[in-house]
ZAMARGU-4260 file (C-alpha; in steps of 0.2 Angstrom, whole numbers, plus 5000, padded with zeros to 4 digits):
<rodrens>
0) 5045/4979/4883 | 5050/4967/4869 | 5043/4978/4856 | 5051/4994/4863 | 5069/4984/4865
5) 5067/4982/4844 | 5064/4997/4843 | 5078/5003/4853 | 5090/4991/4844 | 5086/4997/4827
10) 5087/5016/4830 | 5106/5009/4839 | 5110/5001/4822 | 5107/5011/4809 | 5111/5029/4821
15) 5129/5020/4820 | 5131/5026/4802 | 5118/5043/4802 | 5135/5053/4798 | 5145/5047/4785
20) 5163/5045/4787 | 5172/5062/4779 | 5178/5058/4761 | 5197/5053/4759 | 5196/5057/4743
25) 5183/5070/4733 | 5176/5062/4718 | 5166/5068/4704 | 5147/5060/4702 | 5144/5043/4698
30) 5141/5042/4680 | 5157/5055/4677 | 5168/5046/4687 | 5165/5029/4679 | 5166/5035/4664
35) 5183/5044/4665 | 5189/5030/4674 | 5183/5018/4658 | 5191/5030/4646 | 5209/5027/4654
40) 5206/5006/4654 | 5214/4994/4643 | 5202/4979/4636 | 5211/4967/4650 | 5210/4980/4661
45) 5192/4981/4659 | 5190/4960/4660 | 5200/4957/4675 | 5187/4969/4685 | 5174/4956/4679
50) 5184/4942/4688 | 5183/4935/4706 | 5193/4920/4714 | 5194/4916/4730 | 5206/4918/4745
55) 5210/4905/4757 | 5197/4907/4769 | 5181/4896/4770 | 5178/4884/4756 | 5162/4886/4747
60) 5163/4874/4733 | 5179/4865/4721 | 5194/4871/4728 | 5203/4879/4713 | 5224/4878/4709
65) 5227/4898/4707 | 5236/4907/4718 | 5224/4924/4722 | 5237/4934/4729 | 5246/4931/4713
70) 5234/4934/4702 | 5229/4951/4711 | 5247/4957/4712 | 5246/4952/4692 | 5231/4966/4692
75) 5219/4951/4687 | 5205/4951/4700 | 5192/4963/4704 | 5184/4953/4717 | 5188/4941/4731
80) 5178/4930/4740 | 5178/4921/4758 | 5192/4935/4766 | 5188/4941/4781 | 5192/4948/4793
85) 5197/4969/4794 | 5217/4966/4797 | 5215/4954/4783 | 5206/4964/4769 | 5214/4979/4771
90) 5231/4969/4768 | 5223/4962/4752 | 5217/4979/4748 | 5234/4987/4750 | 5242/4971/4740
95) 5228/4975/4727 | 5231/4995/4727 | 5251/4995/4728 | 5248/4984/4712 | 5236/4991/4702
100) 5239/5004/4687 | 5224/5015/4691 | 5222/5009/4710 | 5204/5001/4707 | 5199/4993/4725
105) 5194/4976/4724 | 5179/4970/4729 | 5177/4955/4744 | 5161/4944/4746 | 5155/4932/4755
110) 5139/4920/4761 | 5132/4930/4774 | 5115/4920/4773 | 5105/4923/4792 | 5121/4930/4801
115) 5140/4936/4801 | 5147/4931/4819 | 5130/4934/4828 | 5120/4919/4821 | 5100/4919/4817
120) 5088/4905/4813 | 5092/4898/4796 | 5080/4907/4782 | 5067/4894/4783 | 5065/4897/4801
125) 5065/4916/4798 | 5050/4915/4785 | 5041/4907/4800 | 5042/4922/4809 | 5029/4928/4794
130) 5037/4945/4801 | 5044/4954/4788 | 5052/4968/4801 | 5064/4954/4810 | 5072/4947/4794
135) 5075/4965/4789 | 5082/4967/4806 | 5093/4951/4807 | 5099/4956/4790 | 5103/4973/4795
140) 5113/4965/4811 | 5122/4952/4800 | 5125/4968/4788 | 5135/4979/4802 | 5145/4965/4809
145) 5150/4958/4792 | 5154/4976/4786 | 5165/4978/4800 | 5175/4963/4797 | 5180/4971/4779
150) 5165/4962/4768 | 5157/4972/4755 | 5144/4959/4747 | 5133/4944/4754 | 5125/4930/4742
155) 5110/4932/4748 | 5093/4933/4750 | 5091/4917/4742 | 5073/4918/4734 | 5071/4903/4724
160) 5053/4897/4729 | 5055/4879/4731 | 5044/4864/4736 | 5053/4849/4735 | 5060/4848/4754
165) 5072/4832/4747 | 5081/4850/4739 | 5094/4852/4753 | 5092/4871/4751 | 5076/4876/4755
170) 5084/4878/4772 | 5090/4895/4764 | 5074/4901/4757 | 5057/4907/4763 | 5047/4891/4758
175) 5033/4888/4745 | 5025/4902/4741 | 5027/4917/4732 | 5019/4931/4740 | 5028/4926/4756
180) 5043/4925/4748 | 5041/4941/4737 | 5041/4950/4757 | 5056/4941/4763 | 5066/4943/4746
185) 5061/4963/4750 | 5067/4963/4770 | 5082/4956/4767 | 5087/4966/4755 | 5080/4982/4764
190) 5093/4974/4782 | 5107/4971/4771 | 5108/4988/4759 | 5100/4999/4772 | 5095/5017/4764
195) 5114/5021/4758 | 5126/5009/4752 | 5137/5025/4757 | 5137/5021/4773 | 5151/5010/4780
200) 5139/4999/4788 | 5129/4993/4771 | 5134/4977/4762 | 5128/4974/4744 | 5113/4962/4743
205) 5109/4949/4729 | 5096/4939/4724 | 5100/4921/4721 | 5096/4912/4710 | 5091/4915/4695
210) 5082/4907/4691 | 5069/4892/4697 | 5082/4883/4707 | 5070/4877/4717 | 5063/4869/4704
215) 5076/4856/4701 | 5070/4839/4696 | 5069/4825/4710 | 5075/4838/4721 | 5093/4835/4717
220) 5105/4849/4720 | 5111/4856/4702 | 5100/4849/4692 | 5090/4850/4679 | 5073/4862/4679
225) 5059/4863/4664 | 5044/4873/4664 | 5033/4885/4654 | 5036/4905/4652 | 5020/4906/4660
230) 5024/4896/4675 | 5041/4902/4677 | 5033/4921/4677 | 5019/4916/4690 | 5027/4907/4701
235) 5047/4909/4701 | 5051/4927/4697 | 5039/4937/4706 | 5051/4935/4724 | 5067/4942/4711
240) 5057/4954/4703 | 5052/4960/4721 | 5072/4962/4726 | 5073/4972/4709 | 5059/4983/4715
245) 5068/4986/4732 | 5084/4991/4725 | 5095/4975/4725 | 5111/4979/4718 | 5116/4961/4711
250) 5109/4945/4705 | 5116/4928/4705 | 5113/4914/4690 | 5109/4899/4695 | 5118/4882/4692
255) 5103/4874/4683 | 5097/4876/4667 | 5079/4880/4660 | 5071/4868/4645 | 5090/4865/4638
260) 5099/4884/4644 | 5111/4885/4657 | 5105/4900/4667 | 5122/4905/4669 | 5122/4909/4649
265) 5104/4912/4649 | 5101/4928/4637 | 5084/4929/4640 | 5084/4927/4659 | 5097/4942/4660
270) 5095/4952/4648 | 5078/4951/4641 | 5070/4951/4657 | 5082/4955/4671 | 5092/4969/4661
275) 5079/4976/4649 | 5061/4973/4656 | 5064/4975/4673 | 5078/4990/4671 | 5092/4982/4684
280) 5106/4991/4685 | 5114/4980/4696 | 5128/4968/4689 | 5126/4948/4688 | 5136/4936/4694
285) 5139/4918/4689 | 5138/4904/4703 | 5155/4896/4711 | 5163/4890/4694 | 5147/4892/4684
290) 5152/4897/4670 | 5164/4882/4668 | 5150/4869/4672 | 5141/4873/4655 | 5154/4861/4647
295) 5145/4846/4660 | 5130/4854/4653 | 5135/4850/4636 | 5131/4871/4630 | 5150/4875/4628
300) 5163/4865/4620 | 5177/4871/4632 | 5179/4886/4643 | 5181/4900/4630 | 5164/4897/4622
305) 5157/4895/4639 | 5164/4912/4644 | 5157/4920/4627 | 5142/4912/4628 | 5140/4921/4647
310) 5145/4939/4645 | 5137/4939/4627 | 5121/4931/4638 | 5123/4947/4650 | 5133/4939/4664
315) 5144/4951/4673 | 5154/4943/4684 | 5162/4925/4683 | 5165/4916/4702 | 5181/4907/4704
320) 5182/4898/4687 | 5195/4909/4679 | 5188/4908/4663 | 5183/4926/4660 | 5203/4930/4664
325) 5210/4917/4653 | 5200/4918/4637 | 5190/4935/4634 | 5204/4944/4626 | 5205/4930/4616
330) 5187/4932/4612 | 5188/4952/4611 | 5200/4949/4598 | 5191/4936/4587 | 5176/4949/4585
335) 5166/4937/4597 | 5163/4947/4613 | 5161/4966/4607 | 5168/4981/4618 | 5151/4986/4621
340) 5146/4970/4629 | 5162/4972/4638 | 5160/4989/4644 | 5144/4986/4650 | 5147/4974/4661
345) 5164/4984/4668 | 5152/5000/4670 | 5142/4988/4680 | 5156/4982/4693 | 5163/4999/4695
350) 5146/5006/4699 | 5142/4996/4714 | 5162/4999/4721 | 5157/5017/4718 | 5142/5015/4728
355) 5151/5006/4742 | 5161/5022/4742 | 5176/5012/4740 | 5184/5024/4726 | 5182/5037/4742
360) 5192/5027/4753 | 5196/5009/4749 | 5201/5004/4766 | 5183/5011/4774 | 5177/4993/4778
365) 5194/4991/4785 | 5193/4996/4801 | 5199/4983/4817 | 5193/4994/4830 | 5177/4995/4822
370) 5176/4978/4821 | 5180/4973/4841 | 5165/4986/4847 | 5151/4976/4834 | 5156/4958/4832
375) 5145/4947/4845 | 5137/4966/4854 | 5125/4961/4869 | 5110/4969/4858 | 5114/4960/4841
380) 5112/4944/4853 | 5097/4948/4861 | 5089/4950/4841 | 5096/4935/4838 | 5085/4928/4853
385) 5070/4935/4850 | 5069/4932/4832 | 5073/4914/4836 | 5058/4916/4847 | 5047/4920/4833
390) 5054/4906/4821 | 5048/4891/4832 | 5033/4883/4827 | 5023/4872/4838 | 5017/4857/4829
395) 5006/4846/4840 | 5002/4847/4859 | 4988/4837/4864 | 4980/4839/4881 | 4991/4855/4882
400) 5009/4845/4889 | 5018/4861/4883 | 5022/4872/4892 | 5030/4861/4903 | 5031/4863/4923
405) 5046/4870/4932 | 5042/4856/4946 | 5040/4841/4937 | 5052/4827/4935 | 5059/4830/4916
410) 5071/4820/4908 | 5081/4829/4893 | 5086/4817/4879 | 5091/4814/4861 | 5109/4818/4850
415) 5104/4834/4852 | 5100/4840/4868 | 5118/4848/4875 | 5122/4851/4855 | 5131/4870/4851
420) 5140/4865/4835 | 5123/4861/4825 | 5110/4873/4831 | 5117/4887/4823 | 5114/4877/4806
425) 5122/4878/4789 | 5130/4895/4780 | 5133/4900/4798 | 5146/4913/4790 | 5161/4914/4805
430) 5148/4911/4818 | 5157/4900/4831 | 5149/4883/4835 | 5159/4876/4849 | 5158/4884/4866
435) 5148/4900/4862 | 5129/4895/4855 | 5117/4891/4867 | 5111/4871/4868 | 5094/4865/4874
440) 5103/4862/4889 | 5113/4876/4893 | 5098/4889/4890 | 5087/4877/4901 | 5099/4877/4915
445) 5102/4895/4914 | 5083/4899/4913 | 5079/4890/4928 | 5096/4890/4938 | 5101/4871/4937
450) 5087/4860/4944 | 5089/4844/4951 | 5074/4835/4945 | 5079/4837/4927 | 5093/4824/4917
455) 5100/4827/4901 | 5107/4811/4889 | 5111/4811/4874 | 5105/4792/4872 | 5111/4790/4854
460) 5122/4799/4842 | 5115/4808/4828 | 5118/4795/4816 | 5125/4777/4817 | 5122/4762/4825
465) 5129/4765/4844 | 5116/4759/4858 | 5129/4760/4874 | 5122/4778/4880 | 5102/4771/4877
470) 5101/4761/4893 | 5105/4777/4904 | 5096/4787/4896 | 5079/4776/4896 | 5082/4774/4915
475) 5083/4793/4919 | 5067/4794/4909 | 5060/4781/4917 | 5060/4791/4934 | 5053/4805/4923
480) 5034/4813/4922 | 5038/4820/4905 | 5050/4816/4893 | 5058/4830/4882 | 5066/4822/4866
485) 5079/4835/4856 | 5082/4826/4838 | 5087/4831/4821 | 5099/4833/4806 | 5115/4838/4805
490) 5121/4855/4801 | 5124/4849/4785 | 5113/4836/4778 | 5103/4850/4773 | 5110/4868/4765
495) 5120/4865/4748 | 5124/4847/4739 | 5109/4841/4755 | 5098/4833/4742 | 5090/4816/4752
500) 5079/4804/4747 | 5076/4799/4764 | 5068/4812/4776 | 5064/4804/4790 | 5071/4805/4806
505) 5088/4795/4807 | 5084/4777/4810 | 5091/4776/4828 | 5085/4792/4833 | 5067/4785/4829
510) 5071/4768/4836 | 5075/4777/4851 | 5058/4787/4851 | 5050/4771/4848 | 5058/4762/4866
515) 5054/4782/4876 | 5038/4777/4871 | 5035/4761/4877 | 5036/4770/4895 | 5019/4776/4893
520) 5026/4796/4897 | 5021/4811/4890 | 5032/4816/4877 | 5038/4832/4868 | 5047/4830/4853
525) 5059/4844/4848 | 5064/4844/4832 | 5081/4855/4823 | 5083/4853/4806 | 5084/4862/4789
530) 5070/4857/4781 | 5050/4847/4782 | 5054/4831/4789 | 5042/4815/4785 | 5035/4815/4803
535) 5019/4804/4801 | 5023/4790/4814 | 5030/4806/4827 | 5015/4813/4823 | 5002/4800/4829
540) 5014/4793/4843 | 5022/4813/4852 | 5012/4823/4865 | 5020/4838/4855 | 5031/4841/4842
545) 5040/4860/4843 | 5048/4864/4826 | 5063/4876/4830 | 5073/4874/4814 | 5092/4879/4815
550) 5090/4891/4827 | 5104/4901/4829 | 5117/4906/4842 | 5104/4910/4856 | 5093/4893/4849
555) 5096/4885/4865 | 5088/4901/4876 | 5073/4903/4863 | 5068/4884/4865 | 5071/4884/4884
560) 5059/4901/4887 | 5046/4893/4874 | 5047/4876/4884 | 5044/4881/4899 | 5028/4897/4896
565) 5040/4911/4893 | 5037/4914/4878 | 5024/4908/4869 | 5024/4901/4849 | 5016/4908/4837
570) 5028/4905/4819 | 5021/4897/4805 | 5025/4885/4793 | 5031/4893/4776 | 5033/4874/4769
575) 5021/4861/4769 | 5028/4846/4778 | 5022/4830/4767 | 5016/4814/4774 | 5027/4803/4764
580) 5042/4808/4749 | 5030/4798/4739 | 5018/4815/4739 | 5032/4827/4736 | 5031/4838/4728
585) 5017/4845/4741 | 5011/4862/4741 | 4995/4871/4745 | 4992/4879/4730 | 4990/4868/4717
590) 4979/4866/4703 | 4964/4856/4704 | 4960/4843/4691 | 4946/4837/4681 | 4944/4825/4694
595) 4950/4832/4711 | 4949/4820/4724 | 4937/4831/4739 | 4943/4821/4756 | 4936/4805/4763
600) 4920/4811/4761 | 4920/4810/4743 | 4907/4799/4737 | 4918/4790/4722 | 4934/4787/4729
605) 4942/4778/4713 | 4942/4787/4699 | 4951/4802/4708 | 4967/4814/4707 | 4972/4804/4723
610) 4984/4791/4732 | 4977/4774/4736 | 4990/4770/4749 | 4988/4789/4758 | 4977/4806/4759
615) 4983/4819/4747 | 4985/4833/4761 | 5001/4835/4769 | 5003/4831/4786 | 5005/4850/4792
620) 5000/4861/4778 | 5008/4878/4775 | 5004/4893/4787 | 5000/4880/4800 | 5007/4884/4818
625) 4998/4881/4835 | 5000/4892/4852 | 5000/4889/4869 | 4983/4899/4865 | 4966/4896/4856
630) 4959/4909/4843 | 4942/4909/4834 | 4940/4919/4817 | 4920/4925/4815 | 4913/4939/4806
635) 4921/4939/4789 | 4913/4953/4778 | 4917/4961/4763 | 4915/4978/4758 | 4908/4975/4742
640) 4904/4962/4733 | 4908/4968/4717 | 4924/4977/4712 | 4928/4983/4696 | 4948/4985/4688
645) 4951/5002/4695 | 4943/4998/4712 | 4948/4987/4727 | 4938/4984/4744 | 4943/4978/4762
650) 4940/4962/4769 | 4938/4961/4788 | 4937/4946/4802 | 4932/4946/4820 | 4950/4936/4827
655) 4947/4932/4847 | 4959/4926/4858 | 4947/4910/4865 | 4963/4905/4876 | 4970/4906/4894
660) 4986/4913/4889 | 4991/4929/4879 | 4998/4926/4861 | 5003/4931/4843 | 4992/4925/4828
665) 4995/4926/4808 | 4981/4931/4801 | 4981/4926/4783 | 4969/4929/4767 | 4969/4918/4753
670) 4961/4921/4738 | 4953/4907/4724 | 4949/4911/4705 | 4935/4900/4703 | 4937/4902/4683
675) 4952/4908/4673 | 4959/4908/4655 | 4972/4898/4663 | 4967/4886/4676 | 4971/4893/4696
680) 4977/4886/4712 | 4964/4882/4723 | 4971/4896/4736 | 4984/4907/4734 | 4989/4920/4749
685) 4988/4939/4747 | 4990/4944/4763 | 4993/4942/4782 | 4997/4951/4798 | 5004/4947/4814
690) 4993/4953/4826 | 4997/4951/4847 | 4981/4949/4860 | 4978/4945/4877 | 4966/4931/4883
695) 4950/4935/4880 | 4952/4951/4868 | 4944/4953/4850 | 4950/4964/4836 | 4944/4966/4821
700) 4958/4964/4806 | 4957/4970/4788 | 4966/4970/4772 | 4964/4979/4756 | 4960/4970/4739
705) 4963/4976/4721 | 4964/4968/4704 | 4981/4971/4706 | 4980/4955/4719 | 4970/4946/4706
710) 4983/4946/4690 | 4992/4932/4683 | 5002/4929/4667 | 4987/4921/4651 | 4991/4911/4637
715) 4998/4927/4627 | 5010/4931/4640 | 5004/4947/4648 | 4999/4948/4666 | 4981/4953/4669
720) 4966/4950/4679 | 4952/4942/4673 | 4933/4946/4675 | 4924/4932/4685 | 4918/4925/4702
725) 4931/4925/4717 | 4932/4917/4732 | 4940/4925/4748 | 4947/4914/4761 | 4952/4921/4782
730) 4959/4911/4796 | 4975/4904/4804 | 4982/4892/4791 | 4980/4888/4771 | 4968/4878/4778
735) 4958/4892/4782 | 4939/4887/4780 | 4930/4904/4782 | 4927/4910/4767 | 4916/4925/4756
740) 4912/4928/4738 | 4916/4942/4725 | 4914/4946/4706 | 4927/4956/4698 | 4918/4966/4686
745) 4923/4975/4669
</rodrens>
């Protein structure tokens, strides 16, 4: 039934916008129209298009002095950010048109990032899902509501690989790796572009940011990032070259800078790579106030070099910071920004307001009745549900306390437990907080109709140093067979500016775990947050630990259904969660050393690539997530044990369900190059699959392999496979230990 509800749903929203809206106005073709348009622009005229500020709405970053409305009655703006709303953007739009010479529509963003109004599990949560299909589908639910409340552009997939969970925002990306994230970069934009930007129902998609943002040293929001060609081809780009490949329509630099270049004036990032290798057509735009920041940076000497240095770098558009408005001309007329460099990036804007199908009828995405029928529709919420559903991952559960029984006596506690404001998480876009998203309480009290054998407290706040609420809380438990304990972040400490040193839980929230404990009850530890939390003390002292993120408007149903057996967990981690900061950064695929520390069991523990004080794994490794279910891997074959460059062969494994439930598994394949011109990670995933069986059924699951799977970028910068000896690894995690042995031969 679930899979046939998806189904159902996704047919009902893209049917909404099989027939495209007649035509206001008949245009000529894309490249005709722009170019005529072009021929009857003035220089400013062409420079305001590639300027955006923002309106009065939500506030995203430095609040600027400039009146918008001015500025766009001035003819000065081509874009404006955080107005929504359908009554409100078609009265910017008409402020816009009644005011502009040639009647060019502006263009309005805003961070749609995993919703509009209905709100999903933040992005990390989503990757969990390792379901490719449900992001798309979120994003294509978060594309029709936002399109009807008159937005034309989302910043977002954010793709930045990034495995440094001190980084606030890895809660908006999917995770560590880069094969995972290269699929996730591609759903998203595939949900939010759909087939036919034509359509009113479409938003523009972009890539952010570029580029290795995630890298930022210490994990400190902003800062500064230095790496190699070769590392920053392997590792970082592949996820925005992926977005290319699927059509993405625009890119986003990114605040840092790589080895001493601001990525906002980054020539070789845009337009070596992103314009001329890869062929985007798209158009860039800077981060909020970018452009200006490179004077912090110490690359531009005021804000007219910084804006040169960006549109000459291939930067199209400059976010909020004025600076393209006030100086180009200036520039233009110095000889120092040629009318080439300007046209370009003009051509670039007014393609994808053509695309929208905004020069056809700039009031299209306008539409208030539109807007009352989709916002919040009974199906988008039931998506929200069931992709929250996928995005839990289930940490520990010894002797099998989840899922929990409807006639126990279970005491609900923690900062958490009645909370609607945090669970649906940061960037929630316009998704309301208060009164409308499900808490742990309400969805248990609506799944099971209100018990009386089951307590909810809060017993401390979030953060702070309050005990008055512990006492009562302790004594309801105390009364209790199991103890359910729903802690976590903020909505804010992670997302953007979320950098932390310390990720622990908050002090009293532990110190509260710590007197549960001394009552000798089971207990289940559920966690909400925005990124891997230091957990090892929770670890060795919960029965079970559920990982459910930010989940969203329906979070509270999702938890309460995977509590109590309805449904049953099967996300997996897309980051590894460290044992310590002191390990960070952790991630699975890591080089080895010349002397790689093997485990406990090594014979020489000393003189080792290791910690004295700690073991080098992570506490939960990457891909891990358990089930209410067992499944055994057997019967890993190749199909060869030789391929050459032209060839490929399949690898298949025997995956049982050994359990007493019915569950969902990822099935995942990691590959080792045992000897390279360039050293390789021990593992690095190529492939998984979702696959859903009921107790006691095998299947046999298979993936095909190429030396396309096998390349990486050598010493002289070209990407290639390499002849040698391979190593071919099967099972439920990156800790998969199954493994077989291949040669790639020339």
């Amino acid at each position: 039934m679930k899979n046939k509800f998806l189904i159902l749903l996704a047919l009902s929203v893209f049917s909404g916008y099989a027939q495209k809206k007649e035509k206001t106005v008949a245009i000529k073709p894309k490249a005709a129209f722009v170019a005529d348009l072009m021929s009857k622009m003035t220089v400013d005229e062409k420079i305001y298009q590639l300027v955006q500020f923002s309106s009065d709405g939500t506030v995203t970053g430095p609040k600027q002095g400039d009146n918008y409305i001015t500025r766009i009655q001035q003819g000065k703006v081509g874009s404006v950010l955080n107005a929504t709303g359908a009554a409100n953007t078609r009265m910017i739009q008409k402020i816009n048109l009644d005011n502009s010479r040639l009647k060019i529509p502006l263009l309005f963003g805003h961070d749609v990032i995993h919703g509009y109004k209905t709100i999903f599990p933040i992005n990390l949560g989503m990757a969990s899902s390792f379901d490719p299909s449900a992001v798309e589908l979120a994003a294509r639910v978060a594309a029709t509501e936002a399109s009807s409340g008159g937005i034309h552009w989302t910043f977002a997939p954010m793709v930045d690989i990034a495995r440094d969970p001190r980084w606030g925002r890895v809660s908006e990306g999917s995770g560590e790796d880069v094969f995972l994230g290269a699929k996730m970069a591609v759903a998203n934009v595939k949900g939010f572009q759909g087939d036919d930007l034509s359509k009113n129902n479409t938003i523009l998609a972009c890539a952010k940011h570029f580029a290795a943002y995630g890298a930022a040293e210490a994990g400190r929001d902003y800062n500064t990032t230095d790496m190699s060609e070769r590392v920053l081809r392997d590792t970082y780009l592949p996820p925005f070259k992926a977005a290319v490949d699927a059509g993405v329509k625009t890119f986003m630099a990114s605040f840092n800078e790589i080895s001493g270049v601001p990525s906002t004036a980054n020539r070789h990032l845009m337009r070596d790579v992103l314009k001329g290798e890869w062929q985007f057509d798209g158009m860039i735009v800077s981060d909020y106030t970018g452009v200006n920041e490179m004077i912090a940076h110490g690359f531009a000497k005021d804000e007219k070099d910084a804006a040169q240095l960006a549109l000459n770098a291939g930067l199209d558009m400059d976010m909020v910071g004025g600076t393209f408005m006030s100086t180009l001309k200036q520039s233009y007329d110095e000889g120092k920004v040629s009318i080439d460099v300007i046209n370009d990036a003009c051509k670039r804007v007014l393609d994808v307001k053509y695309d929208l199908g905004l020069f056809e009828d700039p009031y299209r995405y306008c539409d208030e009745k539109r807007e009352a029928a989709t916002i919040y529709r009974p199906d988008f919420l039931e998506a929200s549900l069931d992709v929250a559903k996928k995005s839990l991952v289930l940490l520990k559960n010894d002797s099998a306390v989840l899922p929990l029984s409807r006639g126990k006596k279970i005491a609900f506690v923690g900062p958490l437990v009645s909370d609607e404001f945090n669970i649906i998480g940061s960037w929630a876009a316009l998704g309301d907080r208060d009164g409308f998203a499900t808490s742990v309480k309400e969805g248990v009290t609506k799944l099971l109709g209100n018990p009386e054998n089951m307590t909810f407290d809060n017993g401390v706040e979030l953060q702070g140093n309050k005990r008055d609420m512990m006492q009562q809380a302790i004594d309801n438990a105390k009364k209790a067979d199991v103890i359910v304990a729903v802690m976590g972040e903020r909505e804010n400490q992670s997302g953007e500016a979320g950098s932390q040193t310390n990720i622990d839980l908050p002090s009293i929230q532990k110190e509260f775990l710590m007197e549960l404990k001394k009552l000798g009850k089971p207990i289940v530890l559920v966690l909400m947050n925005g990124r891997p939390l230091t957990l090892s003390w929770e670890a060795e002292n919960m029965d079970a630990i559920l990982e459910t993120w930010w989940s969203g408007t329906r979070g509270g149903d999702a938890i309460a259904q995977t509590l109590f057996g309805q449904n049953n967990p099967n996300g997996k981690l897309p980051i590894s969660f460290p044992r310590s900061v002191g390990q960070i950064p952790i991630y699975y695929n890591h080089k080895n050393t010349g002397r790689p520390y093997l485990g406990s069991t090594d014979a020489e523990q000393k003189y080792k690539s290791r910690y004295t004080d700690s073991d080098n794994s992570p506490l939960y490794p990457f891909g891990f997530g358990l089930s209410y279910t067992t499944f055994a891997y057997s019967n890993l074959k190749l199909s060869t044990a030789k391929i050459n460059f032209d060839g490929k062969f399949r690898v298949s494994v025997d995956v049982a369900n050994t359990g007493n439930y019915d569950g969902a598994e990822v099935v995942q394949l990691y590959i080792r190059d045992l000897v390279g011109s360039v050293t390789r990670p021990v593992k690095e995933l190529k492939g998984f699959e979702k696959i859903t069986l009921k107790k006691g059924e095998t299947r046999t699951v298979s993936f095909d392999i190429s030396s396309e799977d096998l390349k990486f970028y050598n010493m002289e910068g070209k990407s290639m496979a390499e002849a040698g000896d391979f190593e071919v690894f099967v099972g439920g995690s990156s800790d998969a230990e199954l493994k077989e042995k291949f040669e790639l031969v020339k």
